[in-house]
N, CA, C and O atoms as a GROMACS GRO file, in nm:
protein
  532
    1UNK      N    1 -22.797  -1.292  -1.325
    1UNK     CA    2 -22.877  -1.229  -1.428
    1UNK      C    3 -22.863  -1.308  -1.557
    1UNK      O    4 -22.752  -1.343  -1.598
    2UNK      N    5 -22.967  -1.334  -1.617
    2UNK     CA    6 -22.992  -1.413  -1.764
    2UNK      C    7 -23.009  -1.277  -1.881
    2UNK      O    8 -23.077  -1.175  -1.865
    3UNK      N    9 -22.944  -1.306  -1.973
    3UNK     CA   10 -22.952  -1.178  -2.109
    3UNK      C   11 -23.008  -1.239  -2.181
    3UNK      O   12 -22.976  -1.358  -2.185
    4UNK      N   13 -23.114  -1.194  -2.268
    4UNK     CA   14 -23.142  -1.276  -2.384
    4UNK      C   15 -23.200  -1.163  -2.524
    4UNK      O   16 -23.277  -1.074  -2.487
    5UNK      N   17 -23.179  -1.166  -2.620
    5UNK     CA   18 -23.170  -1.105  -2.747
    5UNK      C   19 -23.276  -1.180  -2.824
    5UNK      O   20 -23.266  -1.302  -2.841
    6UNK      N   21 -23.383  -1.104  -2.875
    6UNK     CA   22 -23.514  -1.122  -2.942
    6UNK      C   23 -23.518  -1.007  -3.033
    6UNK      O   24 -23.485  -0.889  -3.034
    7UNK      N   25 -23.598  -1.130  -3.140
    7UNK     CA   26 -23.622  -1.052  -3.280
    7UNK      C   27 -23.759  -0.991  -3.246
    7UNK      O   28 -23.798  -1.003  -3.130
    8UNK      N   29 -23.839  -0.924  -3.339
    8UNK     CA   30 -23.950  -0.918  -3.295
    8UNK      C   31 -24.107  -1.041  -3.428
    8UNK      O   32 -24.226  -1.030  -3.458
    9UNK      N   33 -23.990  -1.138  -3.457
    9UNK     CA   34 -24.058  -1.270  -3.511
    9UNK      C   35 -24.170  -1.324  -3.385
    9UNK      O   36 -24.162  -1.312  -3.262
   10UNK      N   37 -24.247  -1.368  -3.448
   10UNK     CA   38 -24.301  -1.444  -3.298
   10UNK      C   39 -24.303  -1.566  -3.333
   10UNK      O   40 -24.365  -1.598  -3.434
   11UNK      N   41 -24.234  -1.662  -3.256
   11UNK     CA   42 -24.249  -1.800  -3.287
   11UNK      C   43 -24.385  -1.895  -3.283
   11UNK      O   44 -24.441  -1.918  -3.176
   12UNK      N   45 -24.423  -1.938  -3.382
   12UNK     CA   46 -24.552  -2.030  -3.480
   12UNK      C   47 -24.575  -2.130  -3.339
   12UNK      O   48 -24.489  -2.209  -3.302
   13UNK      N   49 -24.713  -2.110  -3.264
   13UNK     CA   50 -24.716  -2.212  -3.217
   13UNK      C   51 -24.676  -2.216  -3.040
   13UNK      O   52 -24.724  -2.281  -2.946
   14UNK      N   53 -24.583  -2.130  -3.047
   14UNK     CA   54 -24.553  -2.137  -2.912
   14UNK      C   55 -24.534  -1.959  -2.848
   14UNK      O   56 -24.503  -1.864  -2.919
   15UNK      N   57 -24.557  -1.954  -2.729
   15UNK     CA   58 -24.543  -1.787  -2.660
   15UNK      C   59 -24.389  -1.752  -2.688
   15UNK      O   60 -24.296  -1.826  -2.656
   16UNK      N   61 -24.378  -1.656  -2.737
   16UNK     CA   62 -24.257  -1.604  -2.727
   16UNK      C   63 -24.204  -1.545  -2.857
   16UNK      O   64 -24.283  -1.556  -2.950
   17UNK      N   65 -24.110  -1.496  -2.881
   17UNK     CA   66 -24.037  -1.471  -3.016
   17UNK      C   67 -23.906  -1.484  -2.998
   17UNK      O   68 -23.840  -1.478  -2.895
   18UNK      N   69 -23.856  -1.514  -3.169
   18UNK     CA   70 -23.744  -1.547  -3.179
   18UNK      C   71 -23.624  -1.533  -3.132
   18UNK      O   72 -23.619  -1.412  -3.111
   19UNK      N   73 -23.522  -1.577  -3.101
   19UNK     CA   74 -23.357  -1.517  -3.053
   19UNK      C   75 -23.293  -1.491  -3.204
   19UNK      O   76 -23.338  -1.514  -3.316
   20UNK      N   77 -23.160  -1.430  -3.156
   20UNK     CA   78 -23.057  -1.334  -3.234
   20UNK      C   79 -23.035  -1.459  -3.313
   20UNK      O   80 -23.028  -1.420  -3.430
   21UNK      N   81 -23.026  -1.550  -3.311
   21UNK     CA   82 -22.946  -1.659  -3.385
   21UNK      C   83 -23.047  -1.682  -3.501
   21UNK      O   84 -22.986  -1.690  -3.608
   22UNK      N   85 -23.170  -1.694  -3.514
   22UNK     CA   86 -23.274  -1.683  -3.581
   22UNK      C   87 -23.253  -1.557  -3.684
   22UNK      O   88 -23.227  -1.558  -3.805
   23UNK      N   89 -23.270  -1.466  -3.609
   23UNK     CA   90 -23.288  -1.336  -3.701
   23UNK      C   91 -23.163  -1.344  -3.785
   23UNK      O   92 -23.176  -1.314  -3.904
   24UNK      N   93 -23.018  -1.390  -3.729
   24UNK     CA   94 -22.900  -1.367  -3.822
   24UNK      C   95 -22.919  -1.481  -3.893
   24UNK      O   96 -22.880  -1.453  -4.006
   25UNK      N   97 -22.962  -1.614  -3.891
   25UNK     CA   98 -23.003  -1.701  -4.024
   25UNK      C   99 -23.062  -1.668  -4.123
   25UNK      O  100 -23.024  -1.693  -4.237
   26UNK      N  101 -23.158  -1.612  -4.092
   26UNK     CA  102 -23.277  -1.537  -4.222
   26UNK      C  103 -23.208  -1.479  -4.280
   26UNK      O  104 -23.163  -1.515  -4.389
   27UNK      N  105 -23.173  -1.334  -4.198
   27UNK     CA  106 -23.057  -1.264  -4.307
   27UNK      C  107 -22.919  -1.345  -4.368
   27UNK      O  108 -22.850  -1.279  -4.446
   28UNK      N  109 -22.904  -1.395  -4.357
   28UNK     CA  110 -22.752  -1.482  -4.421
   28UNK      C  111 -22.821  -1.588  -4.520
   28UNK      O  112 -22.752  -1.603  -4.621
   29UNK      N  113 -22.932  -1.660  -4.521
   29UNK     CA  114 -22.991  -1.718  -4.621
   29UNK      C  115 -23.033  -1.673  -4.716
   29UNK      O  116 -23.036  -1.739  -4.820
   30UNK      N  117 -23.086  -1.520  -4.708
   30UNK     CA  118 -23.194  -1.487  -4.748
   30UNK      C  119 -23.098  -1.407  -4.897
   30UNK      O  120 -23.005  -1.329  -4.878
   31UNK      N  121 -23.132  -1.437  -4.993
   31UNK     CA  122 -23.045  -1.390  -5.121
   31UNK      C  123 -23.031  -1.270  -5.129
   31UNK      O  124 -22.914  -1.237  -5.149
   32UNK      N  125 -23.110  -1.182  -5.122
   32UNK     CA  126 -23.091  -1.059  -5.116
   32UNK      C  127 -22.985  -0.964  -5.046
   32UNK      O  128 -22.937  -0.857  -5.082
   33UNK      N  129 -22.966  -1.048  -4.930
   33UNK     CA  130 -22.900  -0.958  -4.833
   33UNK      C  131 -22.748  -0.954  -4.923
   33UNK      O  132 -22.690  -1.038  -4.992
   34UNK      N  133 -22.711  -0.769  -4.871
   34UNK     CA  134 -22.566  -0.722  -4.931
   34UNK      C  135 -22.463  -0.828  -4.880
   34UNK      O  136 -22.467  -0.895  -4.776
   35UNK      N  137 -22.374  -0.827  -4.975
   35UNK     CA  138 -22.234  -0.944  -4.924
   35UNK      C  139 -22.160  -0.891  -4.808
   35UNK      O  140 -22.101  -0.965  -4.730
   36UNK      N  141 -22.165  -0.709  -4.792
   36UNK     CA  142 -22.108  -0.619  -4.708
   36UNK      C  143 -22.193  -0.668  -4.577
   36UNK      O  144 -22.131  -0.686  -4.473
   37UNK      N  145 -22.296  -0.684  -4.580
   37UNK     CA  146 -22.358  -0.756  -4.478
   37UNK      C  147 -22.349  -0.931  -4.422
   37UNK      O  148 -22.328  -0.977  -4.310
   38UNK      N  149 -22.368  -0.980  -4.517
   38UNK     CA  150 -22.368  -1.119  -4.540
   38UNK      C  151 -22.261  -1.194  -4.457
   38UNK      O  152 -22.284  -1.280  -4.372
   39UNK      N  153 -22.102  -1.131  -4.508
   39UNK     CA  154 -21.981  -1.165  -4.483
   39UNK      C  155 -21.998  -1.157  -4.349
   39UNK      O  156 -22.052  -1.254  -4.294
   40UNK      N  157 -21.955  -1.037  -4.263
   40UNK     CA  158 -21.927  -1.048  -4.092
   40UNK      C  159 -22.048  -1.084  -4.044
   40UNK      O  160 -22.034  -1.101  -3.923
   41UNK      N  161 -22.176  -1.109  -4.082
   41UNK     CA  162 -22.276  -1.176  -3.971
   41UNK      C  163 -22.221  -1.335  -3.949
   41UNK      O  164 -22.203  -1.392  -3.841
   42UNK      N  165 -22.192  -1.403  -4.132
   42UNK     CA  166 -22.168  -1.538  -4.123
   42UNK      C  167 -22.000  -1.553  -4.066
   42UNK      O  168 -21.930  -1.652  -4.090
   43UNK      N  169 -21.975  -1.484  -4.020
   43UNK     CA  170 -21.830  -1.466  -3.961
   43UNK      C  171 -21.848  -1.498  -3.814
   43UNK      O  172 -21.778  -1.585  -3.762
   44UNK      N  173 -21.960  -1.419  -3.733
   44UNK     CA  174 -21.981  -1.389  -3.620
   44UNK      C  175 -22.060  -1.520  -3.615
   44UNK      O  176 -22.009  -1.575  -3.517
   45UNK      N  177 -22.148  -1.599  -3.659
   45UNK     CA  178 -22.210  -1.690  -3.698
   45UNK      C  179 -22.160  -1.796  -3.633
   45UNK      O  180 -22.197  -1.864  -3.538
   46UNK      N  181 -22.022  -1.793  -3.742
   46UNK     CA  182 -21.888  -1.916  -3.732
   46UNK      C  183 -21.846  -1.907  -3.607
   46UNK      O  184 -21.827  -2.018  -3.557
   47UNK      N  185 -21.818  -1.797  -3.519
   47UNK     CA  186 -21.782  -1.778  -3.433
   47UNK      C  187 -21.873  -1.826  -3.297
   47UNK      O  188 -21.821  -1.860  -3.191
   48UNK      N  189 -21.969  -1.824  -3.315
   48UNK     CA  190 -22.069  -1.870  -3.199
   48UNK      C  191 -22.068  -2.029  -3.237
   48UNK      O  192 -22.071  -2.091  -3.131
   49UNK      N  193 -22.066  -2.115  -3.343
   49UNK     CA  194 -22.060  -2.186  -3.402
   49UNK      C  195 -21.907  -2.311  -3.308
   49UNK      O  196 -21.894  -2.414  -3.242
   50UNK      N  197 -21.848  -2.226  -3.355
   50UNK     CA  198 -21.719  -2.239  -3.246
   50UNK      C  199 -21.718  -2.236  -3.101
   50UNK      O  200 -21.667  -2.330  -3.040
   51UNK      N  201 -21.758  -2.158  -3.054
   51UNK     CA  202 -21.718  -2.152  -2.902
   51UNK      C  203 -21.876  -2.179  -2.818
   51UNK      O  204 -21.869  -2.212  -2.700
   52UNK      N  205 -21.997  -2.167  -2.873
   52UNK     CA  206 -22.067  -2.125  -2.761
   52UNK      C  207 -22.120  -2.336  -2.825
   52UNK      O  208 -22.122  -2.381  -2.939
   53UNK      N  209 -22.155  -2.414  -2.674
   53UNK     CA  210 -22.189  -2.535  -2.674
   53UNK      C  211 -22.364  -2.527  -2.730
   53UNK      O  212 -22.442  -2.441  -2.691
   54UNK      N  213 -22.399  -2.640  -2.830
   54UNK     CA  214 -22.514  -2.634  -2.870
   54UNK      C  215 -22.579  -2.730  -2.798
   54UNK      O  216 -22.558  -2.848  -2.825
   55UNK      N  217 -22.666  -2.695  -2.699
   55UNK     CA  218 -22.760  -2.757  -2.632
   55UNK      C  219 -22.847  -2.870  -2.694
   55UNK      O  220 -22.942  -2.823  -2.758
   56UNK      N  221 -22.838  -3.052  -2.693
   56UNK     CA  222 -22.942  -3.161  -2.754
   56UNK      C  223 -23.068  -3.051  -2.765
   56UNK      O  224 -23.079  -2.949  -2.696
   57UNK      N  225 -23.161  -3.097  -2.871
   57UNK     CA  226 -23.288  -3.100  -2.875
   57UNK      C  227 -23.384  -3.128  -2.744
   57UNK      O  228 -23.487  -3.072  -2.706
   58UNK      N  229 -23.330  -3.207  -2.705
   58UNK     CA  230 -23.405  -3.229  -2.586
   58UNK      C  231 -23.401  -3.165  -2.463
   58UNK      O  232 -23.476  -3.167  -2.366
   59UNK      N  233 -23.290  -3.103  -2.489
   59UNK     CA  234 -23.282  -2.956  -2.369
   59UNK      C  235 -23.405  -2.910  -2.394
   59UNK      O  236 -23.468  -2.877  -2.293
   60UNK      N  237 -23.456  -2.899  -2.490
   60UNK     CA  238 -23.590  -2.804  -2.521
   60UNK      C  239 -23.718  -2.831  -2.517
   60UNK      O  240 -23.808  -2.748  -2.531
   61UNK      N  241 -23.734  -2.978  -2.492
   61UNK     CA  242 -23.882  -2.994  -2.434
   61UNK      C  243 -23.867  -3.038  -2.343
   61UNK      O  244 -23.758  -3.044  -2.285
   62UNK      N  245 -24.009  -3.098  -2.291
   62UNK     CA  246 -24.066  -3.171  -2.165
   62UNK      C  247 -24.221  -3.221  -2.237
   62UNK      O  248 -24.304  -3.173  -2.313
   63UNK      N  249 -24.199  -3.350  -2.158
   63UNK     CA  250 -24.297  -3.452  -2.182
   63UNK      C  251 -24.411  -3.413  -2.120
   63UNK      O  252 -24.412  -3.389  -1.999
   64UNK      N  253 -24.540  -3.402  -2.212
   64UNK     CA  254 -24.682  -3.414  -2.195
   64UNK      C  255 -24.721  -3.514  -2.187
   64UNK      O  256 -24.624  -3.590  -2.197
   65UNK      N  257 -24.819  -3.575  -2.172
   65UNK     CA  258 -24.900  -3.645  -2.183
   65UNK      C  259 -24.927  -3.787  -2.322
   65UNK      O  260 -24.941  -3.909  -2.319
   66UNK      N  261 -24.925  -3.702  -2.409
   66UNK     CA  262 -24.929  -3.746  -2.530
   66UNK      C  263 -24.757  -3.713  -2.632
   66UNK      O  264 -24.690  -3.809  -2.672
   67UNK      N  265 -24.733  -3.635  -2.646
   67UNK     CA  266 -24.574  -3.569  -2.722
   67UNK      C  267 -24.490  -3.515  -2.608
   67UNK      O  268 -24.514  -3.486  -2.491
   68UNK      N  269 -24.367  -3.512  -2.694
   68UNK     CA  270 -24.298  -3.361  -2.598
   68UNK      C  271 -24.325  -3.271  -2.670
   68UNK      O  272 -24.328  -3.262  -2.793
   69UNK      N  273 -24.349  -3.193  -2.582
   69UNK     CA  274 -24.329  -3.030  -2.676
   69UNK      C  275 -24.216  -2.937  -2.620
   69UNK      O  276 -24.148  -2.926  -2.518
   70UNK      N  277 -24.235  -2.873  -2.745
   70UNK     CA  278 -24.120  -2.760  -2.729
   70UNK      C  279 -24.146  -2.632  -2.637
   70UNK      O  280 -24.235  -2.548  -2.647
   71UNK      N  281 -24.058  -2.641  -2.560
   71UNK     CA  282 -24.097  -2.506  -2.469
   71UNK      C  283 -23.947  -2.432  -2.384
   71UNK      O  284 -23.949  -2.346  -2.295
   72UNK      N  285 -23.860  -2.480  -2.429
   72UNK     CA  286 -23.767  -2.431  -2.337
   72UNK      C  287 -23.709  -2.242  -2.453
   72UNK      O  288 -23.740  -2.212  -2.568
   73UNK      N  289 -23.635  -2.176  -2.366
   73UNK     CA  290 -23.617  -2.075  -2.459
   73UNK      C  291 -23.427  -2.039  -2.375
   73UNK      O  292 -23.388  -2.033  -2.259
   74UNK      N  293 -23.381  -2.029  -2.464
   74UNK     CA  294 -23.206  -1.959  -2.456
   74UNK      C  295 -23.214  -1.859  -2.375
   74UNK      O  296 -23.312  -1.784  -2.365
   75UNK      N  297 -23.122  -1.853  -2.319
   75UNK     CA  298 -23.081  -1.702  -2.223
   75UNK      C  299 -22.884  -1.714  -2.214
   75UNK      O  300 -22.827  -1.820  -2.187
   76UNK      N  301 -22.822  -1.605  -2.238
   76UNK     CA  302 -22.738  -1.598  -2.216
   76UNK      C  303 -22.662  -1.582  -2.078
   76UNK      O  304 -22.677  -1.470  -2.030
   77UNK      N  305 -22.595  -1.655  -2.015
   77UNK     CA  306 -22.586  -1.595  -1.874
   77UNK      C  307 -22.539  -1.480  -1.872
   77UNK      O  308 -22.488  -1.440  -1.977
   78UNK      N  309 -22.540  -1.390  -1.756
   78UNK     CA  310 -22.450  -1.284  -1.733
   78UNK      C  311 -22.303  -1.255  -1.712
   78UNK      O  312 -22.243  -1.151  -1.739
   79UNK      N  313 -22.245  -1.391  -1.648
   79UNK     CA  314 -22.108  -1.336  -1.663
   79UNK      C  315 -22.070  -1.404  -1.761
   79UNK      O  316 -21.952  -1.438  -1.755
   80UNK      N  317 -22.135  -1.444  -1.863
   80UNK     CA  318 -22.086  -1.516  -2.024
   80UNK      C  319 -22.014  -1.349  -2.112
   80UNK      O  320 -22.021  -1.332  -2.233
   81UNK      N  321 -21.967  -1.275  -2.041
   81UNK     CA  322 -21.906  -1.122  -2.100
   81UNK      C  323 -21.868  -1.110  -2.270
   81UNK      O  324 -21.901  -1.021  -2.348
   82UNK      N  325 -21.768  -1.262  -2.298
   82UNK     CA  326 -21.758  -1.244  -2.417
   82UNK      C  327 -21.876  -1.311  -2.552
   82UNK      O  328 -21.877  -1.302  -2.675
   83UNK      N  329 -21.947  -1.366  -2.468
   83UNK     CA  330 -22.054  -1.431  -2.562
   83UNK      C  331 -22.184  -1.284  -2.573
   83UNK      O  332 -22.201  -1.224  -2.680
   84UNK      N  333 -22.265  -1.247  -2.439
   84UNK     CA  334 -22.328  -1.096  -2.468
   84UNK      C  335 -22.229  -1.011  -2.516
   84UNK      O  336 -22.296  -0.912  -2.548
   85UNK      N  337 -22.104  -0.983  -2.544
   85UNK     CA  338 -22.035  -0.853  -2.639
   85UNK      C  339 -22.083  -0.901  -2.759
   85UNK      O  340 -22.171  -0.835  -2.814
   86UNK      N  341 -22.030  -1.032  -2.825
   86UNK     CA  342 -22.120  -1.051  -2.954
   86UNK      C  343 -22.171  -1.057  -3.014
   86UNK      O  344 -22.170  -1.043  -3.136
   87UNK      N  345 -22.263  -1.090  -2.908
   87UNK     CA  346 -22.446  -1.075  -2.940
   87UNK      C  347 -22.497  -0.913  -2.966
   87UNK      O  348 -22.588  -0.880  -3.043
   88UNK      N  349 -22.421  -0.830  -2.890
   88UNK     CA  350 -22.454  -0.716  -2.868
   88UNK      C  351 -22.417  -0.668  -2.998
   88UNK      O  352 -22.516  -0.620  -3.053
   89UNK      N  353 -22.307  -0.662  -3.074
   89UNK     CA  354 -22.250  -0.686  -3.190
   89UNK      C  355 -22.297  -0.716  -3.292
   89UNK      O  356 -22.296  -0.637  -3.387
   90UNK      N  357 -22.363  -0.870  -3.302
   90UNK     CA  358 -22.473  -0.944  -3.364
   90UNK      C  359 -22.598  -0.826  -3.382
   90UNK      O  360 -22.659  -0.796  -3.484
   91UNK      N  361 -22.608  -0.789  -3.283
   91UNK     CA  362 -22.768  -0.741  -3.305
   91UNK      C  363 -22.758  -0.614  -3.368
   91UNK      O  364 -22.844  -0.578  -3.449
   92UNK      N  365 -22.643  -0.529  -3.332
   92UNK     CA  366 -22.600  -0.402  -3.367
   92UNK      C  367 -22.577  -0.435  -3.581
   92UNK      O  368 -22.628  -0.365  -3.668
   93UNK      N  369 -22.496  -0.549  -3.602
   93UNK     CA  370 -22.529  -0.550  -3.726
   93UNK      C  371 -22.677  -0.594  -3.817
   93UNK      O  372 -22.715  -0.562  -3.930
   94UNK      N  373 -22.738  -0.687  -3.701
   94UNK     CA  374 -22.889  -0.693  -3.778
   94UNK      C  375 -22.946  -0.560  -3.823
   94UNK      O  376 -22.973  -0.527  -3.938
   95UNK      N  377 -22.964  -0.477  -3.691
   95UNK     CA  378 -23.032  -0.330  -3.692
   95UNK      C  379 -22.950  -0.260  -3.834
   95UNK      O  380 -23.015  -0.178  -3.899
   96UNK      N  381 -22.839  -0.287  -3.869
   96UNK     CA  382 -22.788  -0.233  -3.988
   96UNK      C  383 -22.852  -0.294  -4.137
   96UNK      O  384 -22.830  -0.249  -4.250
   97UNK      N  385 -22.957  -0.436  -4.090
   97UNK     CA  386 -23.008  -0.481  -4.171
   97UNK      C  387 -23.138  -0.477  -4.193
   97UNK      O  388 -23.204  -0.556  -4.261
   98UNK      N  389 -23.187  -0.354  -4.118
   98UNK     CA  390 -23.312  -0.327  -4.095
   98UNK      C  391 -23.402  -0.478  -4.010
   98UNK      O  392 -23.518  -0.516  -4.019
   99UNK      N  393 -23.321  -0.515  -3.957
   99UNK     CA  394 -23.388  -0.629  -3.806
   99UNK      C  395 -23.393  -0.556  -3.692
   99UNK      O  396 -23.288  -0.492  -3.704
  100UNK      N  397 -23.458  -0.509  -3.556
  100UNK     CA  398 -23.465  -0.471  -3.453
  100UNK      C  399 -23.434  -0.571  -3.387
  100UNK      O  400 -23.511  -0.664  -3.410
  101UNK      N  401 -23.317  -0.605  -3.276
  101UNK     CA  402 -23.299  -0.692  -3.186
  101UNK      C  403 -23.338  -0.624  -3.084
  101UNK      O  404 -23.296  -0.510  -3.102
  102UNK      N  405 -23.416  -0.632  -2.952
  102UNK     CA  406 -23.377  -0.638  -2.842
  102UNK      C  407 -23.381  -0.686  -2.756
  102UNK      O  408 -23.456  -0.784  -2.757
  103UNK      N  409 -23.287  -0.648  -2.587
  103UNK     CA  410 -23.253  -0.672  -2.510
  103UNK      C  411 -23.301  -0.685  -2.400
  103UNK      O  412 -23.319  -0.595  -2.318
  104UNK      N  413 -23.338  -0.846  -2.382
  104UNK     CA  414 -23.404  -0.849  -2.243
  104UNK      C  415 -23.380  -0.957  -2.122
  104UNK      O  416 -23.352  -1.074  -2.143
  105UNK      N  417 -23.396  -0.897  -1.988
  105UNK     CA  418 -23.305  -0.932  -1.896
  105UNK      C  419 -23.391  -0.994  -1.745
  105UNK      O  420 -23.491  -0.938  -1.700
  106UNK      N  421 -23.347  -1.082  -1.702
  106UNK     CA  422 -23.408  -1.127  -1.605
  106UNK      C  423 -23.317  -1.227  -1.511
  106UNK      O  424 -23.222  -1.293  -1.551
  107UNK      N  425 -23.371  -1.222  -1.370
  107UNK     CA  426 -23.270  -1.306  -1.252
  107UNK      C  427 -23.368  -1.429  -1.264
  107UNK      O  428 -23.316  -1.538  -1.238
  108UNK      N  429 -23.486  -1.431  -1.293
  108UNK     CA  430 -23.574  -1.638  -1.316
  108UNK      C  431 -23.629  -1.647  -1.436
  108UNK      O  432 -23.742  -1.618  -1.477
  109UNK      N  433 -23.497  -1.709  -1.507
  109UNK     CA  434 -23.579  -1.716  -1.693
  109UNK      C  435 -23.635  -1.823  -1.640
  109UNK      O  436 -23.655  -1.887  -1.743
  110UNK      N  437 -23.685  -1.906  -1.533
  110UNK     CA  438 -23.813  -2.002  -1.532
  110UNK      C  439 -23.725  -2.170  -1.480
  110UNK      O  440 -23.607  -2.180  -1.447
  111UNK      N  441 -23.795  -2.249  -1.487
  111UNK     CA  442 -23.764  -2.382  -1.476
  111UNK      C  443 -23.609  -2.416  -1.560
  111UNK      O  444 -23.648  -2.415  -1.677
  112UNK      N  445 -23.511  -2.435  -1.563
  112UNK     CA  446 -23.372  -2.498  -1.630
  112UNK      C  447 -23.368  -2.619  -1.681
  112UNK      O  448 -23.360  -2.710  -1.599
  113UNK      N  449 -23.373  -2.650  -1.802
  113UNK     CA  450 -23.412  -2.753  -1.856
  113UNK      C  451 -23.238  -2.768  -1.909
  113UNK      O  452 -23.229  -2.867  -1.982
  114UNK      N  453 -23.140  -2.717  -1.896
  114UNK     CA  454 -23.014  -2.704  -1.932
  114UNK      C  455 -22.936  -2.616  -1.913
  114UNK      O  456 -22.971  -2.498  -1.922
  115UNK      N  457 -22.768  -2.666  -1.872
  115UNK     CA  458 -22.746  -2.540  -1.838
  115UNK      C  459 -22.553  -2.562  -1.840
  115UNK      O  460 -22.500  -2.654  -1.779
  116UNK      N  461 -22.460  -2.438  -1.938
  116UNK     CA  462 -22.366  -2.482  -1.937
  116UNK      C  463 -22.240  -2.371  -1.862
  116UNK      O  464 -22.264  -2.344  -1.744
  117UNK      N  465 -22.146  -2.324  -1.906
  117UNK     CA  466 -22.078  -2.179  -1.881
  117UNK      C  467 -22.117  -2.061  -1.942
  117UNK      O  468 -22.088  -1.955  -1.887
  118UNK      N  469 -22.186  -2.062  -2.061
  118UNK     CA  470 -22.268  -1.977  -2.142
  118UNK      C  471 -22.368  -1.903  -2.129
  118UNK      O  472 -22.379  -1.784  -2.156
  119UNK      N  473 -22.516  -2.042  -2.047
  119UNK     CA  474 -22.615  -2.028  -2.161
  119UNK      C  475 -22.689  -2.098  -2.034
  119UNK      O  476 -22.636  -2.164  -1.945
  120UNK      N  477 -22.845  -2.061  -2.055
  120UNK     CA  478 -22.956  -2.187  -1.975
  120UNK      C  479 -23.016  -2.177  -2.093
  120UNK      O  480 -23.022  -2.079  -2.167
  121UNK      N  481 -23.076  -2.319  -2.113
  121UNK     CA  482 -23.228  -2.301  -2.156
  121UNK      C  483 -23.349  -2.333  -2.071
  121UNK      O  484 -23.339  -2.426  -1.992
  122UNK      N  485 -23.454  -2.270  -2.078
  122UNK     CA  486 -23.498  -2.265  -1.986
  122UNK      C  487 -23.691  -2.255  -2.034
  122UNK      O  488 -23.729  -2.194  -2.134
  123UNK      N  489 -23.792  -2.332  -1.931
  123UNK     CA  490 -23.941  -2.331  -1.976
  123UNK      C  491 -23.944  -2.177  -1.913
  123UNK      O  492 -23.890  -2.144  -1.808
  124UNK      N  493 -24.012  -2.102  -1.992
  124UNK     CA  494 -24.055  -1.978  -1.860
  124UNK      C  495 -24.170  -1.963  -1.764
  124UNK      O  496 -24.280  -1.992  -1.812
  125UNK      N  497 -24.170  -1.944  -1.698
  125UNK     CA  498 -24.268  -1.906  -1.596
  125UNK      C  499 -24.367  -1.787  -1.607
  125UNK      O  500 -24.320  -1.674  -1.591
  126UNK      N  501 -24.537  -1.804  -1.640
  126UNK     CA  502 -24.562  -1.684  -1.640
  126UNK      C  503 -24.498  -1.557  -1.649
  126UNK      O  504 -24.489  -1.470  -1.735
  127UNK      N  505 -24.467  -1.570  -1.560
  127UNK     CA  506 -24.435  -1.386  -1.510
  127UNK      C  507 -24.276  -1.356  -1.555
  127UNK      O  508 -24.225  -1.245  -1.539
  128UNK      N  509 -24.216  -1.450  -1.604
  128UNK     CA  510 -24.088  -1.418  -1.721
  128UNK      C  511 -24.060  -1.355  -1.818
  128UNK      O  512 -24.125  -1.398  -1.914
  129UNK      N  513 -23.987  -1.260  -1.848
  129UNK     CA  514 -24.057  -1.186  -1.942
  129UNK      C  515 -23.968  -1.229  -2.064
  129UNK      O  516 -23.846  -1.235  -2.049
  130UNK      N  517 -24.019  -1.257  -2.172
  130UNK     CA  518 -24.008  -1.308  -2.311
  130UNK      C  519 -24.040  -1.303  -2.422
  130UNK      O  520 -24.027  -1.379  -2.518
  131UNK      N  521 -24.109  -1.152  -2.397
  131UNK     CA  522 -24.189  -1.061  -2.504
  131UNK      C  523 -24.095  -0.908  -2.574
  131UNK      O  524 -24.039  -0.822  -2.507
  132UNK      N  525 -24.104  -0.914  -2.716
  132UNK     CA  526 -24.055  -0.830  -2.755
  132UNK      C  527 -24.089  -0.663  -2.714
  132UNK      O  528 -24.200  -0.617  -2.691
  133UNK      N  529 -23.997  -0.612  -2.713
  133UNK     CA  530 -24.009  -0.424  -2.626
  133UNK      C  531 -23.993  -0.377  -2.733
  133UNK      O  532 -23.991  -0.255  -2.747
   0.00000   0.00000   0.00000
């Protein structure tokens, strides 16, 4: 089973919307946000920062014709236990930031364009589901 955590942003350009990592940048950039907030997201931040491996750029496309484009999308694996508690965590403090994360789950996030103890990234397949609930 693949977990994956979506904002309800829709990403410019391509099918799909944003992941948790997105939504907790905005808020941590974004000046406004409370320091009571600010502090443990960019904590939890640091922490993914640390442990979870950041996939090349090029995990994320595939060659057309003319460019690559971008098409691959994150999924957390399932027995990644302590990386989804975080996230779960992560998202539980967005929603405290007035962000809605949710949670969505699938056994073929699509074609594997990368893949480590964590994490796939992955093109999806039609019938993948990668739409905000």
């Amino acid at each position: 089973m693949y977990v994956r955590f979506i904002s309800p942003q829709r990403i410019k350009g391509r099918r799909g919307y944003y992941g948790i990592f997105q939504a907790a940048l905005d808020v941590v950039y974004d000046d406004a946000t409370p320091y009571h907030f600010y502090l443990p997201l960019r904590e939890l931040l640091d922490w993914f920062n640390d442990h979870l491996p950041c996939p090349d750029n090029g995990s994320f496309t595939v060659r057309s014709r003319k460019r690559r484009q971008p098409v691959g999308i994150c999924w957390f694996r399932g027995d990644a236990a302590e990386m989804v508690g975080n996230a779960h965590l992560m998202a539980a403090m967005l929603k405290e930031c007035d962000i809605p994360i949710s949670q969505i789950a699938t056994r073929n996030p699509g074609q594997l364009l990368y893949r480590d103890d964590y994490q796939v990234v992955a093109k999806p397949y039609k019938e993948t589901p990668i739409n905000w609930q």
